[in-house]
C-alpha positions, 0 to 999 in steps of 0.5 A: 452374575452380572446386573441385567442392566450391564447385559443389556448395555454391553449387547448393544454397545457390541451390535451398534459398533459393529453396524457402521452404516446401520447406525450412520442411517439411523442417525440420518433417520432421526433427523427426518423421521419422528423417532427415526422410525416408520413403523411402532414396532421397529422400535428397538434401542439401538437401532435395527439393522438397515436392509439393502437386500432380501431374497427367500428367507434371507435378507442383508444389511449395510454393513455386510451382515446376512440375517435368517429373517423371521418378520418376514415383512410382519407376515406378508410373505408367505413365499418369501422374499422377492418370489419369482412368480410375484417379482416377474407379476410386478416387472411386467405390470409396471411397464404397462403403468402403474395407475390407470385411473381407471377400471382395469382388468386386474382388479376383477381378476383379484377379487375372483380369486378371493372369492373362490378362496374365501369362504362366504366372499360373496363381493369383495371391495379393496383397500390400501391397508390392513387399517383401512380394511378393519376402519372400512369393514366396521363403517360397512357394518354401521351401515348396515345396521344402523347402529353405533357401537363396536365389541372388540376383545382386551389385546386384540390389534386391528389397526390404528384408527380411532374405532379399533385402537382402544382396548390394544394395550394394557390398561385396556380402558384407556383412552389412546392419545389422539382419540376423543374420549366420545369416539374412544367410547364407542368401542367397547372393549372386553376380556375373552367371555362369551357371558359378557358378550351375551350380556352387553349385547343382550342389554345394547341395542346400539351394538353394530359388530364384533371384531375379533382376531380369529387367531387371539390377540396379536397373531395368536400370542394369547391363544383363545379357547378352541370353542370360542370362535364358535361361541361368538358366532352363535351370540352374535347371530342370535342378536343379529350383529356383524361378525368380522374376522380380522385375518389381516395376518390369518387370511391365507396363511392359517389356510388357503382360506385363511382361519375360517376354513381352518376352524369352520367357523363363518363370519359376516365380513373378513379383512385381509391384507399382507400376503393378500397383497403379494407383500405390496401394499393393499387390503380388502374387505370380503363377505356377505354381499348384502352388508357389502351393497352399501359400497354401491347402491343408487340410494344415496341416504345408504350409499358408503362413500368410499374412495381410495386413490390406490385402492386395488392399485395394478402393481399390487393386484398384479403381486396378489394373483400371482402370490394367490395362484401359489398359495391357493394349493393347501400342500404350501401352508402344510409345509410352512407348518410342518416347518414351523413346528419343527422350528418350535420343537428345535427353540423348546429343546433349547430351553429345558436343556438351558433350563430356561422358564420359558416356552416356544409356542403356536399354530400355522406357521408362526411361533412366540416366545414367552419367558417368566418364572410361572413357566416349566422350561419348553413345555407349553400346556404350562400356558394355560397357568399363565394370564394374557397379560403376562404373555403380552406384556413382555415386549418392550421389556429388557429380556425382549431388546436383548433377545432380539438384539442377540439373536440379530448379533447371531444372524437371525431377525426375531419379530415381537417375540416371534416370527412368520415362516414362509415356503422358503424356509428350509431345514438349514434356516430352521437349524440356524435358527436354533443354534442362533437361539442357543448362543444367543441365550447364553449371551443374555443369560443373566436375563433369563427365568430360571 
């Protein structure tokens, strides 16, 4: 059996040499661009591929290669790549302009449209991003309550500002590089207990809001406990601290309503973001309007200052009315989940059948992978005998750079040891995937949990 090492080696010597342009871009990038890289998470040595096109749930590189896509532009893309509806809704508005510089109708009929879809939307102000949402929705909440601090959970990601980057990643007490400690402790992080949260806010006056991912930590990839979510709700209301919802990724794709519809739990403000946006950028915070008024009172000791030079930009709030007309009909998400769990289903049969410790699992329509030896072979109550940490700290890993880069060599674009599927993923994309994961395992196998 080879050493994992040289498994990995080879794999990337065989990708990166047959990825002239690619790996030419990535050499330009790195002359340019710290890293050679834009975002934290495209991250992998020795490079990822460089997309020249993508359309539905297909995009190709420069080299020629033609990958089955399952980053699906980190989840915006509930519709695919380059839908019809928001591609015509773009071409249109930009030969109207791009940036008024003042009021247009658009926005109006933006926030319309997250009102009637997500529950408890009384206003709605809009962002550039999902980091601005969270940094606004917490502000917001500050604001209203004039107190300081912020409860948010061990793993749970709503951005990288200084308030909500702390407590990301193990050790989750840490304090991120660039965040003043005094800043850094305002953010109070805990494990996943409704105790401790009971007893922090029952001794902390100064608390403004809980923060939570309603999914669990990065997308669902440590799944909480169904009743927790309800739990939360309960505590906070008894102490009369803002409930957000971070459902940058959840909003509109767990639901048309995004993950309060589908667990029945309200919160105070939601974030939104990605498919909120159509897939361009833009993000927004929702909710209780008198939390909201903050935004736009005549008092100016309570007014929130709150500019945003691209906030509710035409061209993005042209792509969210059309992405959100579609994806207001719940027959999209119940296909996107059909075909997400058959996509899971498809990944679990090729572990027991391999023998591989490790599961494919989730809800919606996304999945994640988790391998280690704790693991039965494609059975995911086995989770539960497993600690968050273990299922988080498995990115970075060699087994995660060489499944990725196995399964780009086989055709399929994994993300973070996962993947978003969209209303354009069809029975033979999911088929594909599943071969791809079967050959691309045998590749790795010295890796592999057994």
């Amino acid at each position: 059996m080879p050493e994992a090492s040289a498994v990995l080696e080879d794999l990337a010597s065989v990708y990166a040499e047959a990825r002239p342009r690619s790996r030419a871009a990535f050499d330009r990038a790195r002359r340019v661009l710290p890293g050679g890289l834009t975002h934290e998470v495209r991250h992998l040595p020795p490079f990822l591929p460089y997309i020249v096109k993508a359309a539905g749930a297909r995009k190709w590189d420069a080299d020629g290669y033609e990958y089955v896509d399952l980053a699906m532009g980190h989840g915006a893309l509930l519709l695919g790549h380059a839908h019809p509806a928001v591609v015509d809704a773009v071409a249109q508005q930009v030969r109207l302009g791009t940036h008024p510089g003042a009021n247009h109708l658009l926005e109006v009929e933006w926030a319309e449209r997250v009102r009637r879809l997500v529950p408890g939307a009384e206003l709605v102000r809009f962002t550039n991003s999902g980091t601005e949402a969270t940094l606004l929705a917490l502000r917001v909440a500050r604001v209203a309550t004039g107190k300081t601090k912020v409860v948010k959970f061990q793993g749970h990601f709503h951005g990288w500002h200084d308030t909500a980057l702390p407590g990301h990643t193990d050790p989750y007490d840490a304090v991120p590089a660039g965040i003043p400690p005094a800043v850094a402790a305002t953010t109070l992080v805990f494990p996943h207990d409704l105790d401790q949260v009971e007893t922090v806010l029952h001794r902390d006056p100064d608390v403004a809001a809980v923060i939570v991912e309603p999914s669990g930590p990065s997308w669902g990839t440590v799944p909480l406990p169904p009743a927790f979510l309800r739990g939360l709700r309960e505590v906070t209301r008894r102490h009369g601290v803002c409930l957000v919802f971070d459902e940058v990724i959840t909003g509109f794709r767990w639901a048309p309503g995004g993950a309060q519809e589908r667990y029945g739990v309200r919160a105070d403000l939601v974030t939104l973001a990605k498919i909120l946006a159509g897939g361009l950028p833009g993000g927004a915070v929702a909710g209780r309007e008198d939390l909201l008024a903050c935004l736009g009172t005549e008092d100016p000791s309570r007014r929130l200052y709150h500019p945003g030079t691209f906030n509710a930009n035409p061209l993005s709030a042209s792509a969210g009315i059309a992405c959100l007309d579609i994806v207001a009909d719940p027959e999209i998400h119940a296909r996107c989940d059909r075909a997400a769990e058959t996509l899971r289903q498809g990944l679990n049969q090729v572990l027991r059948r391999r023998g591989v410790r490790g599961v494919a699992y989730g809800e919606s329509s996304v999945f994640h992978l988790a391998f280690d030896p704790a693991l039965d072979p494609g059975t995911p109550v086995s989770l539960e005998r497993l600690p968050p940490d273990r299922l988080k700290g498995q990115r970075r890993t060699p087994l995660y750079e060489a499944l990725t880069l196995a399964l780009l060599v086989e055709g399929v674009h994994l993300f973070a040891f996962g993947g978003f599927l969209s209303t354009a993923h069809g029975e033979q994309e999911i088929a594909r995937t599943v071969d791809a994961f079967d050959r691309a395992l045998e590749r790795i196998e010295a890796l592999l949990p057994r």
